[in-house]
C-alpha positions in Angstrom: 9.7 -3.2 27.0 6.6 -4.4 25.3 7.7 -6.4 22.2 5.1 -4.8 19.9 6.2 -0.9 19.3 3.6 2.1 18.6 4.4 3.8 15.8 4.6 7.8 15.7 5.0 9.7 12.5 4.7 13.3 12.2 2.4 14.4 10.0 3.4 18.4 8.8 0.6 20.7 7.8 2.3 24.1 6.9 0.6 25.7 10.1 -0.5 22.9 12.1 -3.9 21.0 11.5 -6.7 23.0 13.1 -7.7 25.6 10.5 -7.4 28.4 12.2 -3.7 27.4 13.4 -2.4 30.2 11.2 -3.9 32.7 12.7 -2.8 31.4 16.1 0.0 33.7 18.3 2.4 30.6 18.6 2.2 29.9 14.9 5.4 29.7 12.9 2.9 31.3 9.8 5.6 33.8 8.1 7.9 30.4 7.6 5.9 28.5 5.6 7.9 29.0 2.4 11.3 28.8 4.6 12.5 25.1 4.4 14.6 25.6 7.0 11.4 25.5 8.8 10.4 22.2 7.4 13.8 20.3 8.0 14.2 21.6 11.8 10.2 19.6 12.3 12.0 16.7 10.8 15.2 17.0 12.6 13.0 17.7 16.1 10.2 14.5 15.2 14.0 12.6 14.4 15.2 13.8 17.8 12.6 11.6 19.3 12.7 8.5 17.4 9.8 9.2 15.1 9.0 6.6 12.8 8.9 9.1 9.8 7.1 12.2 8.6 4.6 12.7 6.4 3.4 15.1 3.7 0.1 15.7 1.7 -0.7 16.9 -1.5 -3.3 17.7 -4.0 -2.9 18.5 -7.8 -5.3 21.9 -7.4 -5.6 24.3 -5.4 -8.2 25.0 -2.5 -11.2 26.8 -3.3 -11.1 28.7 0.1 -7.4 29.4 0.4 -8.1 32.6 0.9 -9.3 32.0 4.5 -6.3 29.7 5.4 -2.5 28.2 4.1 -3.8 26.1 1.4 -1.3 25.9 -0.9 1.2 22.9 -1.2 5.3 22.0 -2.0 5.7 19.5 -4.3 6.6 16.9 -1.8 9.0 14.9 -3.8 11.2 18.2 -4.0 10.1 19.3 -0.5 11.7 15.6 1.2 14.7 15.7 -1.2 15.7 19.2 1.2 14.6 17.2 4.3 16.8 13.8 3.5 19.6 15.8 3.6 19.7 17.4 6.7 18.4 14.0 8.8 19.6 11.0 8.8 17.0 8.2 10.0 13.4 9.3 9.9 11.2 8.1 7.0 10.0 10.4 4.4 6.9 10.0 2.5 4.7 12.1 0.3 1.1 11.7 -0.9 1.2 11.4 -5.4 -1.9 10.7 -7.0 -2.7 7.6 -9.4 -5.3 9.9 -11.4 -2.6 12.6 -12.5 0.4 11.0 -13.0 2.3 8.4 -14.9 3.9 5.5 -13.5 7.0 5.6 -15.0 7.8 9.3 -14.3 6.5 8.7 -10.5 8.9 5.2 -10.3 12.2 7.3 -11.1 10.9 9.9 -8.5 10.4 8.3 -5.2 12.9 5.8 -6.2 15.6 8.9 -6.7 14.4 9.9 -3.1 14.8 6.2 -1.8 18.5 6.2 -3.1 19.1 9.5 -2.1 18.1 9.4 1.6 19.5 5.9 2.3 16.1 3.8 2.0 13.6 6.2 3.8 11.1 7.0 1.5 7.0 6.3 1.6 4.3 6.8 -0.9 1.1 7.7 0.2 -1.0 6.4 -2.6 -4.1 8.6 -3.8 -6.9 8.6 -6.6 -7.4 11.9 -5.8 -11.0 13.4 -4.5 -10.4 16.7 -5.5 -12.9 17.1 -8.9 -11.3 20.3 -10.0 -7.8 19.1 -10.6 -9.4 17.3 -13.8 -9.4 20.6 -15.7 -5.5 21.1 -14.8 -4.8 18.1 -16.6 -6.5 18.3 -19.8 -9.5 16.3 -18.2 -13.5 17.1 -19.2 -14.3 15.8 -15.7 -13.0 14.2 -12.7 -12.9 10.1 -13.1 -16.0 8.6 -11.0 -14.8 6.9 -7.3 -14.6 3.4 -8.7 -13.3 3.9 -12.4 -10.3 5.9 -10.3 -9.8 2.8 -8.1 -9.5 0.5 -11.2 -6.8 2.8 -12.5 -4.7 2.9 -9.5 -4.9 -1.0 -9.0 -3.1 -1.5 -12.5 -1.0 1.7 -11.1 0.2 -0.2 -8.8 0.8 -3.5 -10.7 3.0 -1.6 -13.1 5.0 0.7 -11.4 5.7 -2.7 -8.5 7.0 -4.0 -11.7 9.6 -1.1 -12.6 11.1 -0.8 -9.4 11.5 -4.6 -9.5 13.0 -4.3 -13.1 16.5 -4.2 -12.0 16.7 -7.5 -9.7 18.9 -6.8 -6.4 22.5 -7.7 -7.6 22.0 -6.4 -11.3 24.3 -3.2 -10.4 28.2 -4.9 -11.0 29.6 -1.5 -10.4 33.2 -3.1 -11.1 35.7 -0.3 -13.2 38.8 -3.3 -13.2 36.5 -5.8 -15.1 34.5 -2.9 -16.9 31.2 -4.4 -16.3 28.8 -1.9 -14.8 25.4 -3.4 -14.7 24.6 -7.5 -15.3 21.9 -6.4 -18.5 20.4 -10.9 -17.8 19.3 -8.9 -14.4 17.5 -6.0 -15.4 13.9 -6.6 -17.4 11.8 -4.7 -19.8 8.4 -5.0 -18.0 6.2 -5.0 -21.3 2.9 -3.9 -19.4 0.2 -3.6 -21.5 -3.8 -2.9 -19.7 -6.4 -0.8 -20.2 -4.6 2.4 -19.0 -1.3 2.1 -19.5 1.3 1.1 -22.4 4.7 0.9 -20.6 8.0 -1.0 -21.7 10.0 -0.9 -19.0 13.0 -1.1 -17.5 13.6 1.7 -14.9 16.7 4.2 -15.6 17.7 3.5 -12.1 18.6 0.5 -10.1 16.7 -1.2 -7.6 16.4 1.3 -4.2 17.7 0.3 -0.7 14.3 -0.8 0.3 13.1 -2.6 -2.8 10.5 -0.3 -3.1 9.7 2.8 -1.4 6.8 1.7 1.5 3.2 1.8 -0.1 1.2 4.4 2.2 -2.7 4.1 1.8 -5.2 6.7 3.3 -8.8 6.1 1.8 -11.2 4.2 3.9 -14.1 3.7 1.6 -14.9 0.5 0.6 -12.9 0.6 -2.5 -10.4 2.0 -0.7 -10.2 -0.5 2.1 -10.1 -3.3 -0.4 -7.2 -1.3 -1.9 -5.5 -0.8 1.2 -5.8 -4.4 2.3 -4.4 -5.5 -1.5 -1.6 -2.7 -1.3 -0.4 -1.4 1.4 2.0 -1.5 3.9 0.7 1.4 6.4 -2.5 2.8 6.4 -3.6 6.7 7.5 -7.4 6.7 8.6 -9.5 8.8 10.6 -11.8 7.7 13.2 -13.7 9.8 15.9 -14.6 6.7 18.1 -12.7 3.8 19.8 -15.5 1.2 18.3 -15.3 2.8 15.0 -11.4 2.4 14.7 -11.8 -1.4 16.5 -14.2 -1.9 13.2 -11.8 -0.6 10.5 -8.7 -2.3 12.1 -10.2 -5.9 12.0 -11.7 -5.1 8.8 -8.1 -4.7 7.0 -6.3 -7.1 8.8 -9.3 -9.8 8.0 -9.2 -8.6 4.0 -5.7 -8.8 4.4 -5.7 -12.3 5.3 -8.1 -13.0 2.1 -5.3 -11.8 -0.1 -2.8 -14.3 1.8 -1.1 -11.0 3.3 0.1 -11.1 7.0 -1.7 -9.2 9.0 1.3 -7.8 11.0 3.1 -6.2 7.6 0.0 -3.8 7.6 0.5 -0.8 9.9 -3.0 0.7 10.4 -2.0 4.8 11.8 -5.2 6.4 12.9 -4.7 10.6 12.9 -4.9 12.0 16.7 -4.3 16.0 16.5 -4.3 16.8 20.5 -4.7 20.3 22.3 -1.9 19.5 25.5 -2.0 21.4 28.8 -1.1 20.8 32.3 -4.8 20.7 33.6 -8.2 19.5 31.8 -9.3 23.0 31.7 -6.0 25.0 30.7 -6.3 22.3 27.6 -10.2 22.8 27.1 -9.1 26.6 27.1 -6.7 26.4 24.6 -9.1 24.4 22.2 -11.1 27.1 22.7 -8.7 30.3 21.8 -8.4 28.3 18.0 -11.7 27.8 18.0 -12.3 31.3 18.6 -10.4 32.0 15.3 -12.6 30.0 12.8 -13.9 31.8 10.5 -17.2 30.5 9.0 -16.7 31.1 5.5 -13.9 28.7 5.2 -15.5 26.4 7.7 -18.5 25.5 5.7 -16.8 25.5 2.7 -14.8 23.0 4.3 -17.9 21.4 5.6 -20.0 20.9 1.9 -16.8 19.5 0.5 -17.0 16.7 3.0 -21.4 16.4 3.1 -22.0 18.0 -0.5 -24.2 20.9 1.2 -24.4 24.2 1.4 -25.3 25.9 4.6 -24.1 29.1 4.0 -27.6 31.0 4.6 -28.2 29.1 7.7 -27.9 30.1 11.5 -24.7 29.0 12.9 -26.6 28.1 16.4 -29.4 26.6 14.9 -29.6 22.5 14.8 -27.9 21.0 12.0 -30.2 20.2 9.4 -29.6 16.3 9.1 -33.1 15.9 7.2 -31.0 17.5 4.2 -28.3 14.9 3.5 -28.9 12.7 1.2 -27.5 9.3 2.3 -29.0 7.5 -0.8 -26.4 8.8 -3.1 -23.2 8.1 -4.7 -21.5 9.9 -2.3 -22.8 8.4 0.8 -20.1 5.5 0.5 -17.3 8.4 0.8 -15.3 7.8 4.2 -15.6 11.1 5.2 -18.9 11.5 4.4 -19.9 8.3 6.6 -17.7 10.3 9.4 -19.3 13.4 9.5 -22.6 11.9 9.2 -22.2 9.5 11.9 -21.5 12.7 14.3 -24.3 14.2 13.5 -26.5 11.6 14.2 -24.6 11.1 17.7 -24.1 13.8 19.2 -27.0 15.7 17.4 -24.9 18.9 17.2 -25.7 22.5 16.2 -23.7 24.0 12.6 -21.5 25.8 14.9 -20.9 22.6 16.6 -20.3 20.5 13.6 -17.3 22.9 12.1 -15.8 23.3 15.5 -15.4 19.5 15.5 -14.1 19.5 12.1 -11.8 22.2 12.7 -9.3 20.8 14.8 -7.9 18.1 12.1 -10.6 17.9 9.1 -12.5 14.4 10.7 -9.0 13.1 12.9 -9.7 12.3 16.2 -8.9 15.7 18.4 -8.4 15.3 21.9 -7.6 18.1 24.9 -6.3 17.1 28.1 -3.1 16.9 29.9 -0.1 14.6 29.0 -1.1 11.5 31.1 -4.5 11.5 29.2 -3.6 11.9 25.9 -1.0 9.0 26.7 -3.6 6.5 28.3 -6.2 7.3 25.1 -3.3 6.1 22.4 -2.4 2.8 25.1 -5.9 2.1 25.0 -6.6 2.3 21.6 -3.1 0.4 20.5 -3.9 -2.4 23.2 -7.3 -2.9 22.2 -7.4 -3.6 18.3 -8.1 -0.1 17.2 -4.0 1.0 15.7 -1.1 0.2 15.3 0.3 3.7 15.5 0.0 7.3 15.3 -0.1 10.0 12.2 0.5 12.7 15.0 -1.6 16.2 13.9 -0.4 19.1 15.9 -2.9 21.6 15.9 -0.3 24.3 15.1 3.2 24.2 14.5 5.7 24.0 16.5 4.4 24.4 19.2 2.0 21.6 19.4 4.2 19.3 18.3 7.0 20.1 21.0 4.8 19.8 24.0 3.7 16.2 22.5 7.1 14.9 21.7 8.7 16.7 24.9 5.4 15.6 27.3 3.9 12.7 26.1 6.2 10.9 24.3 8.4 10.5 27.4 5.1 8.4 29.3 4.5 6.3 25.9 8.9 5.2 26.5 8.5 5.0 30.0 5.3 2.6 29.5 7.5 0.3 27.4 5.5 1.4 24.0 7.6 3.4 22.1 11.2 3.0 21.3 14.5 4.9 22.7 16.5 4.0 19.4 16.0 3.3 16.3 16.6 -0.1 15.6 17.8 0.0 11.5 18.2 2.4 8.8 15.5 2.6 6.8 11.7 3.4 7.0 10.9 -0.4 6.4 12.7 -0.7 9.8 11.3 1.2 11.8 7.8 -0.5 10.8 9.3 -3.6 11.3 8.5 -4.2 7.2 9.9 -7.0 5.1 12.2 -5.6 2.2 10.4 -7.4 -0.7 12.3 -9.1 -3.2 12.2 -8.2 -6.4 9.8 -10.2 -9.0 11.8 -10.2 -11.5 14.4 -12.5 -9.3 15.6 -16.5 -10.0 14.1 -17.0 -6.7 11.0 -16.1 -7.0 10.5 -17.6 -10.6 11.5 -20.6 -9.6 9.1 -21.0 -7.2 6.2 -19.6 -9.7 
């Protein structure tokens, strides 16, 4: 066995990622308020030694939800059922830096860290979503970069509160009637730009340190973010060369902020249609493609491009003469994405949303088991991931015939695990547990 491991999560979209999923005949649809639904995915993607699964969330709802399952769980609550019916795979959920407090979010995930046994992951947002301003008392949405600078000092001061109670601060001793060593746990006294916030935790330090920081923008702001920050990192590339670019981007800025390379897991999306044959998979791409329906498509599509081409003929060429590169928005990672296919493969607007469909910009791929396995060798080989956010195209079906098909070649290749080697999600990704700021150690070395 290869020492260096792929790692799979499984990333759960209530129907599965294509858009259409839920309209699909295999489609679990009717169960996607049922969390019994939701723990037997985790149980199944535990089954197989998944590395963790993962949950995303926005603080408004879809504009076009009523052309598809848009609506979330809150995902804190959501894995707080699923920690307690597995017992290994990681847990993480997307919270935004925009629309919460760090305090609040601290005694969340690290409830969830205690309470599954040091499994829990945050994926770490500013948000894009301009109409969840107004649900929060907000005139209008913070701009891209003034959204960044929040969530950096986010992240300085809710690092901080989970380090507030150093590691052997909880006594826990009834006979001596000590409970807590009060030298080891330390008021933070953060005061920035955004927040005011004393400090210390209500809680003691989690199994993990700190839940695992989870990143997923791949802007420029958010690449520097990612390379400062975090720990694992959920990007979507169409493109070998693209992914090859982004990978040695992070691990080089990562080596600028004196960070190993190796603690950063970078988790490209791949949503795959699976069938015994080429052509039965090509077919199946097909039938869900069949099921788009172009109002939610295009809505779909000037969220990502900023352009409405609603009055325009579905076969017709797309109308690249019409984007406006020179703005703002240009710099937006899925913006770059959707422009660059345009301007390779020169597509018509039907075109465009059928390649969108599948997984909203993740790399979609059709083909039997044995291709599907060679395309994630080659691109974990060849400097393009370290892993996998897995994207079934509908659920659970798609994920089944991945875990029970491919999954199998990946083991038998020497890539992917049997067991899992530890307890926690930190494990699995072969993380260090970071010690705590806060600690004798660590000041004496400042």
């Amino acid at each position: 066995m290869s020492d260096r491991q792929l790692s799979l999560n499984l990333f759960i979209y209530p129907g599965g990622h294509h858009e259409a999923a839920w309209r699909y005949k295999g489609s679990a649809a009717e169960r996607i308020l049922d969390v019994t639904y939701y723990q037997e995915l985790a149980q199944k993607a535990e089954a197989h030694k998944f590395d963790a699964i993962f949950f995303a969330d926005g603080p408004a709802l879809a504009d076009n939800v009523r052309y598809a399952q848009r609506f979330r769980f809150e995902p804190i609550t959501w894995l707080a059922a699923i920690a307690v019916a597995t017992r290994r795979i990681g847990l993480i959920a997307t919270a935004s830096t925009t629309y919460t407090e760090p305090y609040n979010l601290a005694r969340l995930f690290a409830s969830l860290d205690h309470l599954s046994g040091g499994r829990a992951g945050w994926n770490i947002v500013t948000t894009s979503t301009a109409q969840a301003a107004q649900n929060f008392g907000l005139p209008e949405h913070p701009p891209h970069h003034e959204r960044y600078e929040r969530a950096r000092e986010y992240l300085d001061v809710i690092t901080k509160l989970w380090d507030s109670w150093e590691d052997d601060a909880l006594i826990n001793d009834p006979v001596a009637g000590v409970f807590a060593d009060t030298d080891k746990i330390h008021a933070i006294n953060h005061a920035g730009k955004h927040f005011r916030v004393r400090g210390p935790l209500n809680i003691s330090r989690t199994p993990q340190g700190r839940p695992v920081y989870v990143q997923a923008g791949s802007s420029d702001d958010g690449r520097a973010f990612a390379a400062r920050f975090a720990e694992a990192i959920f990007t979507a590339h169409q493109t070998l060369a693209s992914a090859q670019e982004f990978y040695a981007d992070i691990k080089r800025q990562a080596r600028a902020y004196d960070r190993s390379p190796d603690q950063i897991k970078v988790l490209p999306g791949i949503s795959p249609f699976i069938a015994s044959t080429q052509t039965e998979a090509d077919r199946l791409q097909d039938e869900f493609n069949e099921l788009i329906q172009p109002e939610y498509s295009l809505t779909q599509l000037r969220q990502m491009i900023g352009l409405d081409l609603s009055g325009f003929d579905l076969d017709g060429r797309f109308p690249r003469h019409l984007i406006d590169t020179s703005a703002a928005r240009g710099v937006a990672s899925r913006f770059k994405l959707v422009v660059d296919i345009v301007d390779r493969e020169k597509p018509t607007i039907r075109q465009l949303v059928q390649r969108l469909a599948g997984a909203r910009g993740h790399w979609v791929i059709a083909g039997p088991p044995e291709k599907i396995a060679d395309n994630i060798q080659t691109w974990f080989e060849n400097g393009a991931a370290d892993g996998f956010n897995v994207m079934p195209p509908w659920l659970p079906g798609g994920f089944d015939v991945f875990a029970e098909q491919v999954v199998p070649i990946l083991r038998r290749r020497g890539l992917f695990r049997d067991d899992y080697a530890g307890t926690t999600l930190r494990d699995h990704y072969g993380l260090h547990r970071p010690p705590s700021a806060f600690s004798s150690t660590i000041q004496a070395i400042a």
